[in-house]
C-alpha positions as a LaTeX table, in Angstrom:
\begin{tabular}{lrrr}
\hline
Residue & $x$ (\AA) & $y$ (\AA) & $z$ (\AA) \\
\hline
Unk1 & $-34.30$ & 8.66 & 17.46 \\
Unk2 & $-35.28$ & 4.95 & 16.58 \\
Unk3 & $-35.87$ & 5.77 & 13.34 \\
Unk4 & $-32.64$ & 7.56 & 12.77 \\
Unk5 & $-30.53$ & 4.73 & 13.80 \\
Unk6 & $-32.58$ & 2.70 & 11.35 \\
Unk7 & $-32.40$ & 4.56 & 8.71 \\
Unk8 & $-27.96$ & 4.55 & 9.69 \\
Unk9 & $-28.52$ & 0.72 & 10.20 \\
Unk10 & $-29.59$ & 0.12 & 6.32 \\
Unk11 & $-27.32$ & 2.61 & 5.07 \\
Unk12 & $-24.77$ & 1.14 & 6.06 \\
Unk13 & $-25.67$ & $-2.05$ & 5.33 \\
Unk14 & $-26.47$ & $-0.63$ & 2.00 \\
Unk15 & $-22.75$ & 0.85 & 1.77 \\
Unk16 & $-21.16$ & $-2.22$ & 2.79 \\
Unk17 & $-22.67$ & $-4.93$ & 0.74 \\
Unk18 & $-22.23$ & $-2.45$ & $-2.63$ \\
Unk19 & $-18.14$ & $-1.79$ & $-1.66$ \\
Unk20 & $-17.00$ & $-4.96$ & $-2.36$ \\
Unk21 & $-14.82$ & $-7.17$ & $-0.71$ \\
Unk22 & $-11.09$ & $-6.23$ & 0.23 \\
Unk23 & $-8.03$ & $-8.39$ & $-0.65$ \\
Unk24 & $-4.12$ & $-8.24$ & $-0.42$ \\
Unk25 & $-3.87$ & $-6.16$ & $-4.49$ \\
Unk26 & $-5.78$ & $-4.37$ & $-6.28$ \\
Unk27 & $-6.20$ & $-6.20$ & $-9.61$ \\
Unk28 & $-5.75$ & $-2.80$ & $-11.77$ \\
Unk29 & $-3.24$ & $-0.87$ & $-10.32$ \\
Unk30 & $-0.72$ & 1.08 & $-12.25$ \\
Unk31 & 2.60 & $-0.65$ & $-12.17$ \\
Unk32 & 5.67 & 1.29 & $-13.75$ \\
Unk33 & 9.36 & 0.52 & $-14.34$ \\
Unk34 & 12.27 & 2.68 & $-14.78$ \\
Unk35 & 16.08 & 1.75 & $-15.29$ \\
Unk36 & 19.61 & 2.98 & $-15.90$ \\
Unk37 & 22.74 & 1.71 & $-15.84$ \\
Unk38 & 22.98 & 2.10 & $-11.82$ \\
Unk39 & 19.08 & 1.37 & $-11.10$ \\
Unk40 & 16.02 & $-0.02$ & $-11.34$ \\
Unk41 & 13.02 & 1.65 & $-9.77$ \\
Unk42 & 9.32 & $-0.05$ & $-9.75$ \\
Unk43 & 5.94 & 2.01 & $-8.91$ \\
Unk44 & 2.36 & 0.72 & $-8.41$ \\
Unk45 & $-0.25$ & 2.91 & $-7.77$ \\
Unk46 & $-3.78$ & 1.97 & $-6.89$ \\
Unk47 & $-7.12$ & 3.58 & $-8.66$ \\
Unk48 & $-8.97$ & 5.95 & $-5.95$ \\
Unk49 & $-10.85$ & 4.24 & $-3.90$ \\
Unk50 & $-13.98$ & 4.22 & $-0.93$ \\
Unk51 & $-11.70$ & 1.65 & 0.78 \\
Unk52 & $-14.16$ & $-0.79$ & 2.67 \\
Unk53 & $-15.30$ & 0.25 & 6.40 \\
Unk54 & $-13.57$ & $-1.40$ & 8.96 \\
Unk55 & $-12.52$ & $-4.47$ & 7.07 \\
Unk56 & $-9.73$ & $-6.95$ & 8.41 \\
Unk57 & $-10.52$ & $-4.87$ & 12.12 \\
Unk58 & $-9.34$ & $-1.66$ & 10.43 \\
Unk59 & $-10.24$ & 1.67 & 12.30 \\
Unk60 & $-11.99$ & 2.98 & 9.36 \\
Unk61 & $-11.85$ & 2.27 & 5.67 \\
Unk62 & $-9.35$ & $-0.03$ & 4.53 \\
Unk63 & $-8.02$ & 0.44 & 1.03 \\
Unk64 & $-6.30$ & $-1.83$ & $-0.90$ \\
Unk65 & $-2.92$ & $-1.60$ & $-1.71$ \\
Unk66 & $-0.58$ & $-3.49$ & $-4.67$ \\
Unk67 & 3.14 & $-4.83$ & $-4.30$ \\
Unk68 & 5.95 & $-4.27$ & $-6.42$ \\
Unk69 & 9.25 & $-6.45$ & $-6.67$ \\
Unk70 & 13.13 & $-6.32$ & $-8.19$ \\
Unk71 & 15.62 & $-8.61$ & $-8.37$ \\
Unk72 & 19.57 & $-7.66$ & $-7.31$ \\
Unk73 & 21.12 & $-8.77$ & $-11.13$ \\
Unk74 & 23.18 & $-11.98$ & $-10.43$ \\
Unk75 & 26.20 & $-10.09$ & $-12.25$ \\
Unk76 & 26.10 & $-7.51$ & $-9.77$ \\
Unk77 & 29.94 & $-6.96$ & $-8.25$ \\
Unk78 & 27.79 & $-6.26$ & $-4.54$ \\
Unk79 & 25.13 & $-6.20$ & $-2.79$ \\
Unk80 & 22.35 & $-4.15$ & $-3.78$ \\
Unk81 & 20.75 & $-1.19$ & $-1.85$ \\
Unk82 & 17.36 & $-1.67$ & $-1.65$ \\
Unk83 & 14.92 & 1.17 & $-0.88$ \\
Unk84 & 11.03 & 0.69 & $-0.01$ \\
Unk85 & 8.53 & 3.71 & $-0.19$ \\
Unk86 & 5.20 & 4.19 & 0.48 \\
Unk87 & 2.53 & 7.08 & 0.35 \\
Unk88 & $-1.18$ & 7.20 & 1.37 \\
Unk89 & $-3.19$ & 9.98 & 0.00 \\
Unk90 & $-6.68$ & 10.71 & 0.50 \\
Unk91 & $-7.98$ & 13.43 & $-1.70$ \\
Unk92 & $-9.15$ & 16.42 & 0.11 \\
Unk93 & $-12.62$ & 18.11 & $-0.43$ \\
Unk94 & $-14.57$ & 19.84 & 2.93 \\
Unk95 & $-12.19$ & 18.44 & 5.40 \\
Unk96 & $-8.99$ & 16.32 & 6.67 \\
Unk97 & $-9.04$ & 12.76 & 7.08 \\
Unk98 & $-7.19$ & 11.34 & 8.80 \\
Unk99 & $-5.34$ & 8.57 & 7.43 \\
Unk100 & $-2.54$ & 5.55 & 8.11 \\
Unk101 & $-1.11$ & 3.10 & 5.94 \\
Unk102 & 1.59 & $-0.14$ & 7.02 \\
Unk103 & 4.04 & $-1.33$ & 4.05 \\
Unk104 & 6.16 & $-4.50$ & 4.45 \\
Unk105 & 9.65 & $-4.86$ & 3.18 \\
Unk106 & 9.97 & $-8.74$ & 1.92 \\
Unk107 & 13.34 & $-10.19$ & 0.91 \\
Unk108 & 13.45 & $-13.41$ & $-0.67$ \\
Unk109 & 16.20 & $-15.85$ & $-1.42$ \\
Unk110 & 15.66 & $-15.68$ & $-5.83$ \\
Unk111 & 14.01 & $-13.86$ & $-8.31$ \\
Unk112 & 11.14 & $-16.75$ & $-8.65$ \\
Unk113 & 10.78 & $-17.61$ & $-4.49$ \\
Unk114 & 7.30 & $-16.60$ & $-3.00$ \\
Unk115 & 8.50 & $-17.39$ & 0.57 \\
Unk116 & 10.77 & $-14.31$ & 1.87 \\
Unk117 & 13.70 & $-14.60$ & 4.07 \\
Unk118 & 12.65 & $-12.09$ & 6.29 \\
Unk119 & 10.30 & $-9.41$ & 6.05 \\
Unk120 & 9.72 & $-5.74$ & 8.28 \\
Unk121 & 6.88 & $-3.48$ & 8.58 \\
Unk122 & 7.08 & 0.20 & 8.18 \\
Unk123 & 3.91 & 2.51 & 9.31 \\
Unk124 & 3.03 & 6.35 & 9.14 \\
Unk125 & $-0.81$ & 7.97 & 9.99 \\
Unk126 & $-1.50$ & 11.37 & 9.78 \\
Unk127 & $-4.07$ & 14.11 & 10.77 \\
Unk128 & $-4.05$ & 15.95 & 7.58 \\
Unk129 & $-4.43$ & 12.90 & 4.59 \\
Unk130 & $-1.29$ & 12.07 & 3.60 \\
Unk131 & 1.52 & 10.29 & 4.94 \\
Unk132 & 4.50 & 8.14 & 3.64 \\
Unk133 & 7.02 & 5.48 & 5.15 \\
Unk134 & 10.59 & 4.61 & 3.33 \\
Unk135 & 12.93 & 1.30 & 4.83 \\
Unk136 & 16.68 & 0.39 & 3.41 \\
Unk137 & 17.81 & $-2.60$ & 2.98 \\
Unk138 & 21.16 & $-4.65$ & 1.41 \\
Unk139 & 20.50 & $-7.55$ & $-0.69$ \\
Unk140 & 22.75 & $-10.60$ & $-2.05$ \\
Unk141 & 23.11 & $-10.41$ & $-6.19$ \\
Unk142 & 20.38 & $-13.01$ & $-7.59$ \\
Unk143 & 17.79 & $-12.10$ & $-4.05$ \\
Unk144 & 14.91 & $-10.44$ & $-4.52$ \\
Unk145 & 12.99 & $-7.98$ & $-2.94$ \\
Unk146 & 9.09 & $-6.91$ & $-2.28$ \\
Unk147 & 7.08 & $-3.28$ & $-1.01$ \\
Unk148 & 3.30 & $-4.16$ & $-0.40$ \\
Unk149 & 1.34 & $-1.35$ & 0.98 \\
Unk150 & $-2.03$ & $-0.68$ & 2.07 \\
Unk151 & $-3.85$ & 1.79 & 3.91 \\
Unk152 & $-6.69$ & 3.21 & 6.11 \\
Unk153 & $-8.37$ & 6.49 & 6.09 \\
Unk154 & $-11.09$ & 7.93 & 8.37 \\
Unk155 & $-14.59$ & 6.69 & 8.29 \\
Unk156 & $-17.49$ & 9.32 & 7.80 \\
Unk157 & $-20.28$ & 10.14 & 5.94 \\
Unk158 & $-19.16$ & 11.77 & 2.40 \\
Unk159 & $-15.67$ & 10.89 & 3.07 \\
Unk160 & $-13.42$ & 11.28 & $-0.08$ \\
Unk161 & $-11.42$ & 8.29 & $-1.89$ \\
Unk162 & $-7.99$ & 7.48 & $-1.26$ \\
Unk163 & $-5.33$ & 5.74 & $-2.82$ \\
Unk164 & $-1.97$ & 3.40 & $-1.93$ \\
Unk165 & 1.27 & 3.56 & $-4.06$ \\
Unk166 & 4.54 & 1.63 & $-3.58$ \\
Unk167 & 7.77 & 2.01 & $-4.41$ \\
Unk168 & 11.13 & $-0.19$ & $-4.32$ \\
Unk169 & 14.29 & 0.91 & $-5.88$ \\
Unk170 & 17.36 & $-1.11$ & $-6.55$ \\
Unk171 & 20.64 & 0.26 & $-6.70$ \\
Unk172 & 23.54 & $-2.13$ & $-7.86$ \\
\hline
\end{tabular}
């Protein structure tokens, strides 16, 4: 028995210092943009992922997320409708995980401010490795507005990789 939870002790160890450390982005997500005459819609999706265990006081692996951000046009005749989505997906191989993931809605006063206005959290988990979160919002013309995302799946031994992707969409 001692030498079992040795042999678990340096594993993990092992696991943990080869991870890597966790941070607010991923530096090579995917980021995509789409527009028409009505819209603008932004995607970022992050490479799959191990996550790290239990970083930041997660409940299991934390993975990284990204953050994408639009700006209501200054010529718009309105406000804008803003609309924030987020999915979690951890791919699925012997089993479930279970999974959560928090994204936060940021508005912020111009295109080019890094301190938002106000900001709200949106949060979905999930027996069955997937879940997703959406948030509205109305913006002034010339504000701008920010999804981050990142998320959490279940900690065990050959647990598959998961991955974050964001979503805002601007309607003027």
């Amino acid at each position: 028995m001692r030498k079992s939870a040795a042999i678990l002790a340096a594993t993990v160890g092992v696991t943990l210092a080869t991870a890597g450390g966790a941070s607010a982005d991923v530096p090579d997500a995917k980021v995509q943009t789409f527009s028409s005459a009505t819209q603008t819609y932004q995607v970022c999706d992050t490479p799959y992922s191990y996550g790290v265990a239990f970083q930041y006081g997660a409940w299991g692996d934390y993975v990284d997320g990204c953050t994408v951000r639009l700006t209501c046009p200054a010529t718009a005749r309105r406000a804008c409708r803003v609309v924030s989505d987020a999915s979690f997906t951890s791919l699925v191989f012997d089993r479930y995980s279970k999974v959560t993931q928090n994204a936060r809605l940021r508005v912020f006063p111009t295109a080019t401010s890094n301190s938002p206005i106000w900001w709200r959290d949106r949060s979905c988990s999930d027996p069955y490795s997937y879940c997703e979160s959406t948030d509205t919002a109305h913006i002034s013309p010339g504000q701008s507005a920010s999804t981050q995302c990142n998320g959490v799946r279940e900690h065990y031994a050959g647990a598959p990789q998961a991955t974050n992707a964001c979503y805002i969409t601007m309607l003027y």
